[in-house]
Each structure stands twice: as structure tokens, then as C-alpha cells.
C-alpha positions in Angstrom: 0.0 0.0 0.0 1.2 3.2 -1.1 2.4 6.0 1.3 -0.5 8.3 0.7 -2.6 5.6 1.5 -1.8 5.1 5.3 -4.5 6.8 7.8 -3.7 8.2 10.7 -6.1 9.3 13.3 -6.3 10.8 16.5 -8.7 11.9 18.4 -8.8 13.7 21.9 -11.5 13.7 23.9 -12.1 16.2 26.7 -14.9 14.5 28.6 -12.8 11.4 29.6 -9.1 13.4 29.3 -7.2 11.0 27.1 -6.5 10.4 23.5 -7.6 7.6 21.0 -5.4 7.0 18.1 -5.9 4.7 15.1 -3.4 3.4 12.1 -3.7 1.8 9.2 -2.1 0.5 5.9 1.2 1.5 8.1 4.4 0.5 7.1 6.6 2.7 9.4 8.9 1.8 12.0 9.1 3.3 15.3 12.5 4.5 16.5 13.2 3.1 20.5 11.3 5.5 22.8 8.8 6.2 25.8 5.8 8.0 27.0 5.0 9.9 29.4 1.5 8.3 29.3 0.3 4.8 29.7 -0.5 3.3 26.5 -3.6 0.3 26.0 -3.7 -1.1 22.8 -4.0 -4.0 20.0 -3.3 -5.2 16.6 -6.1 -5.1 14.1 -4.3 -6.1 11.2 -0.9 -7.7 10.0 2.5 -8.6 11.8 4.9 -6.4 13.9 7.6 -7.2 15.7 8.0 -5.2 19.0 11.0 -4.4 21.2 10.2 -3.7 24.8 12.7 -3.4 27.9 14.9 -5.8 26.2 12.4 -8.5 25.6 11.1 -9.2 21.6 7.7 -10.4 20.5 5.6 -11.0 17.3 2.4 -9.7 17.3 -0.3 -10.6 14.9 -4.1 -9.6 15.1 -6.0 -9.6 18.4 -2.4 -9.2 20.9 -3.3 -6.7 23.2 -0.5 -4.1 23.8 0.2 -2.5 27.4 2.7 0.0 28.4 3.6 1.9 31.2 5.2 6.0 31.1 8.5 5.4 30.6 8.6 1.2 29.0 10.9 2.3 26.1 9.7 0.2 22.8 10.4 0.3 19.1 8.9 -1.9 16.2 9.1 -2.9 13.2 6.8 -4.5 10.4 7.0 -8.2 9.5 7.7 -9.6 6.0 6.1 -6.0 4.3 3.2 -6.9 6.1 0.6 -3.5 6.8 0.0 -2.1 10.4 -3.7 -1.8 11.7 -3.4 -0.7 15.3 -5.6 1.1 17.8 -5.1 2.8 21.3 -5.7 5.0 23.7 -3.1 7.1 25.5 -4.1 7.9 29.4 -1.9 10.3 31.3 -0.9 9.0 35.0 -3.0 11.5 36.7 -6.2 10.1 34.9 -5.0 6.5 34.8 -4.3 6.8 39.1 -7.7 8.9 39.2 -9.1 6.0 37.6 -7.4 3.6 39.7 -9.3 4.7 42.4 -12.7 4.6 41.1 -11.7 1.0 39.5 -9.4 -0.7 42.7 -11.0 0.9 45.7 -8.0 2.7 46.8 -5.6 5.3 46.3 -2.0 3.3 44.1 -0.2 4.0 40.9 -1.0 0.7 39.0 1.9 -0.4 37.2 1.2 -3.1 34.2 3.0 -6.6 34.9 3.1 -7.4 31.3 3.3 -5.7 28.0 1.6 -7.8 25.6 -1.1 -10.3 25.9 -1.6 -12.3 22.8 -4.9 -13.0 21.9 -6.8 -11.0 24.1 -10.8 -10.6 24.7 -9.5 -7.3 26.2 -8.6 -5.8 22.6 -12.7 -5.4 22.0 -13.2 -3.3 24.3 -10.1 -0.7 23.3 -12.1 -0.6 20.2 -15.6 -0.2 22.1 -14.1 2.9 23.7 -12.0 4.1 20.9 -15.6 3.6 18.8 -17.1 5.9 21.2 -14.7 9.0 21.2 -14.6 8.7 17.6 -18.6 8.8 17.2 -19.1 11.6 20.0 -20.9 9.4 22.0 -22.6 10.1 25.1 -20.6 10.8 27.9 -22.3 8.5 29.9 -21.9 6.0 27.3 -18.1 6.7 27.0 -17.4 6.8 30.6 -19.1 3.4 30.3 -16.5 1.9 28.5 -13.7 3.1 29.4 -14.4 2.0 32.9 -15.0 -1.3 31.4 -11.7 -1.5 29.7 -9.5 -0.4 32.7 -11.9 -2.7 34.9 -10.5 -6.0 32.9 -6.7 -4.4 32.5 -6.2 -3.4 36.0 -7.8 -6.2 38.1 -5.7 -9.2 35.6 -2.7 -7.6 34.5 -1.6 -4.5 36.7 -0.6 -4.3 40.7 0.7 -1.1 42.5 3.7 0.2 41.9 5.0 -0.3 44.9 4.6 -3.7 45.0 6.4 -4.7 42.0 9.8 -3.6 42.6 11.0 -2.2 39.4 14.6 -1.5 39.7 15.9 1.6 39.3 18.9 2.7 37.5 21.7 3.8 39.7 22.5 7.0 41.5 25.1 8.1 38.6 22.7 7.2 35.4 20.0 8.7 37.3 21.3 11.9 38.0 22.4 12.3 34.1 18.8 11.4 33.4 17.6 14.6 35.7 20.2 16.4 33.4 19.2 15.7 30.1 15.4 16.6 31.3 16.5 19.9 33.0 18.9 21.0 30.5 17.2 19.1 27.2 16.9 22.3 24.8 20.7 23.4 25.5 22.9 21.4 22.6 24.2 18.8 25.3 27.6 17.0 24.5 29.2 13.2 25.7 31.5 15.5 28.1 28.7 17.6 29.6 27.7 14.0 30.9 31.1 12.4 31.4 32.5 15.5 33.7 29.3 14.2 36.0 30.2 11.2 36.2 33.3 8.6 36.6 32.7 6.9 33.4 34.4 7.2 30.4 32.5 7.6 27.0 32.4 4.5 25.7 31.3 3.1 28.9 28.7 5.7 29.9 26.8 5.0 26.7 26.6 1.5 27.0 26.2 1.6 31.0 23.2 4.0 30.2 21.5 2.1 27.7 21.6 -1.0 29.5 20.1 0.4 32.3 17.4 3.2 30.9 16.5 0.6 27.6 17.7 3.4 25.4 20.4 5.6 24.6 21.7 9.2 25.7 20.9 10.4 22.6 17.6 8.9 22.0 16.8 10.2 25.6 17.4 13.8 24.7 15.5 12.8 21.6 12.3 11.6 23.7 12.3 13.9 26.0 12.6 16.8 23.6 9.3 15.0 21.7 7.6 14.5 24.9 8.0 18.6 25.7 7.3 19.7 22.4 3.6 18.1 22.6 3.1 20.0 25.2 3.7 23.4 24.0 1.5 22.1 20.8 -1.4 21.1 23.1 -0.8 24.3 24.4 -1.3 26.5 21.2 2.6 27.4 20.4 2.9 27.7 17.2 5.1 24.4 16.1 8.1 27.0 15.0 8.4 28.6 18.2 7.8 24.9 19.4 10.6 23.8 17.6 13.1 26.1 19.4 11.7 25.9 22.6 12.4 21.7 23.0 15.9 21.9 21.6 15.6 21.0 18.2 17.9 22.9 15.7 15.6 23.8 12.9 11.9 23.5 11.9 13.0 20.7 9.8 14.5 18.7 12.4 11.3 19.2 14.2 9.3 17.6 12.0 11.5 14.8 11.2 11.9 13.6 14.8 8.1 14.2 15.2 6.3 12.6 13.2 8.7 9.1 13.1 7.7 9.0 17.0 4.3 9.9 16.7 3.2 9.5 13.4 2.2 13.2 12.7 3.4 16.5 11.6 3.2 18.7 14.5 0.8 20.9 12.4 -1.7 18.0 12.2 -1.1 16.8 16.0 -2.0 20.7 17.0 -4.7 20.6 15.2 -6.7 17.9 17.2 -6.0 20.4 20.4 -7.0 23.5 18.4 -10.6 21.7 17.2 -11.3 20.0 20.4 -11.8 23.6 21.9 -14.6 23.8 20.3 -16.4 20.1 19.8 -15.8 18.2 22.6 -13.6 15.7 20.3 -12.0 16.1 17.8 -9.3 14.1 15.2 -6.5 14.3 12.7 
């Protein structure tokens, strides 16, 4: 399928707080990343092969998808094959809001796995991604989404603080806290180094092996992840652009749309329309 066939939609939805996304006749790979949002979706259609926290799987239609902010993943297609894939993106403070209602107390669910093949789960990300897209009811939307983090959270989630994730150490954290307080200055390897007792060769590979992706890609992420911000705030995407670091308009675009799929242009958009209809999509 030809380029200019793909579709690409997203839609955000201001009664519920989160976005639905949907993507098809894609042939695109996704460059290792994270969110800052958790992420529930499933394959409609084809083969991918996705990376997550060091750990591969093939993925075919019907494997239900969960990530946590921060689970760094990339993919890939299988064998040409096309991409149909939705999901819906829930910030922490809705997900833990949620939570509450779902779990009966106040905890920061964390997902235990990332993909469940052949999931019953998967019809309801479309029942509630079918919803936002149609304007439903809010009633009826609130219905299933409710529904969809009811199944999720009570068979594959626990608190966070239960599960013990480990950390990385005191050193690789602290040029983590860097790169997000410092990430639109034009960081170098020995603005990191002189922080540290690592030589270069050994930061980079000590810091990929414990973040699941590189300095760079960090920067790269985090960079992304500010820059939708400002969009969902109505900066224009040039003034965007030089706010989160990146060294020209062109740049910006490049790194934006092979992590989210979009131009910036077309992910402000959904932001700018929403305003006025309750939902709206690119």
C-alpha cells in the first residue's frame, strides 16, 4: 500500500481526558522511545515485531498491547506486512484517578506485562476508541472506558509499589535529571562524562543497558515529549521547535512525526478543534 494511503487518526477527547489513536495501511517503524502516558492497545491487522525493555515479541491480530510511562519500545513490520493498530493514551494523573474509582483505593497501577496475545481485552479498546470517535454520550463513553480499565487493571496490573521495578543507579540517574532539565541546550558526551566517573564509551553502553535506550535517544524523547506540550498548548510548532531543543523547523518535524506518526501541524490541530467540539481528530 502506497504511502499516501496510510490513515492516521487521532482523536482527543475532553470528557474522559485521554486520546484515541488509530493506524492503518502503516508501514513505518518506530525509533526506541517512551511515553509519558500509559498506553492500552491492539493489533487489528498484520504482523509487527515489537521491542520492549529488552524482551522481543511477534504480534499478529487480536495481541493486546500495554505500556507503562516510561517502557521504552520500538517496532518494526514483519515480511512488508501492513499495520492496523488502535489505542488510547491515558496520562498518569487520569489512569491513578481511575485507579481509584476501578481498585478501591488510592495506588499508581503499574502493568506486569506488555503484551497479551490474543486478548478478549482488545474489544473493548475498540468499544471505547468507537465511542470517542462517534461523539458518544458521555455517559456512554465513561461506560467503557471504565470497562476496559476494569478488565486491565484487576488481571494484569498491581501497584507500583509492589512490584519492585529497579531503578537505575545513583550516577545514570542523575544524568537522566540532566538531560530533562537541560534538554533544549545542545548537550555534549562531556557535559555527561564531567558528571560522572565513566568514560565515554562506557557511559553509553552503561546507560543504555540500564534506561532501555540511549543518551541520545533520551534527549531525543524527552525533547518529543515537551514539544507536545507546547503544541497542546497552542505554540505555534516553529516557536515549538526552538523551545524543546531542536535545531531547525525541519528537524522538528523529522523527529516528530517518526515517534508519533504526525506532523506537528496535524497533532495541534486535534487540540485547536477539540476547543470547540468536545472531540476532535486528525
Amino acid at each position: 500500500m502506497p504511502a499516501c494511503q496510510e490513515q492516521r487518526h487521532i482523536h482527543y477527547d475532553r470528557d474522559l481526558g485521554i486520546e484515541a489513536y488509530q493506524l492503518s495501511g502503516i508501514v513505518q517503524k518506530f525509533p526506541n522511545h517512551f511515553h509519558e502516558f500509559y498506553v492500552i492497545g491492539f493489533v487489528e491487522g498484520g504482523r509487527r515485531r515489537l521491542w520492549c525493555k529488552g524482551r522481543e515479541y511477534d504480534l499478529r491480530s487480536g495481541d493486546l498491547i500495554l505500556f507503562n510511562p516510561r517502557d521504552n519500545h520500538f517496532c518494526a513490520p514483519v515480511d512488508g506486512d501492513l499495520l492496523d493498530y488502535r489505542a488510547v493514551n491515558i496520562s498518569p494523573e487520569v489512569m491513578s484517578n481511575a485507579a481509584k474509582e476501578v481498585l478501591g483505593n488510592d495506588c499508581t497501577p503499574h502493568f506486569t506485562q506488555n503484551v497479551v496475545f490474543q486478548s478478549e481485552i482488545a474489544t473493548s479498546v475498540g468499544d471505547v476508541y468507537d465511542a470517542i470517535l462517534t461523539d458518544a454520550p458521555k455517559l456512554q463513553k465513561e461506560e467503557a472506558f471504565f470497562c476496559l480499565l476494569e478488565q486491565v487493571l484487576q488481571e494484569y496490573a498491581a501497584p507500583l509499589q509492589e512490584v519492585g521495578t529497579q531503578k537505575p543507579d545513583e550516577q545514570i540517574q542523575m544524568l537522566c535529571a540532566y538531560i530533562e532539565r537541560h534538554y533544549a541546550e545542545n548537550i555534549a558526551l562531556d557535559d555527561l562524562t564531567s558528571m560522572t566517573s565513566f568514560g565515554k564509551t562506557y557511559l553509553i553502553r552503561s546507560f543504555t543497558k540500564q534506561v532501555g535506550i540511549s543518551p541520545y535517544r533520551y534527549l531525543q524523547t524527552i525533547r518529543i515529549n515537551k514539544a507536545k506540550k507546547l503544541l497542546e498548548q497552542g505554540v505555534e510548532p516553529i516557536d515549538a521547535a526552538g523551545m524543546a531543543g531542536f535545531s531547525d523547523q525541519s528537524h522538528f518535524t523529522h523527529f516528530f512525526k517518526s515517534f508519533i506518526g504526525l506532523t506537528p501541524k496535524q497533532y495541534q490541530r486535534i487540540f485547536k478543534e477539540s476547543k470547540i467540539h468536545g472531540t476532535e481528530s486528525v
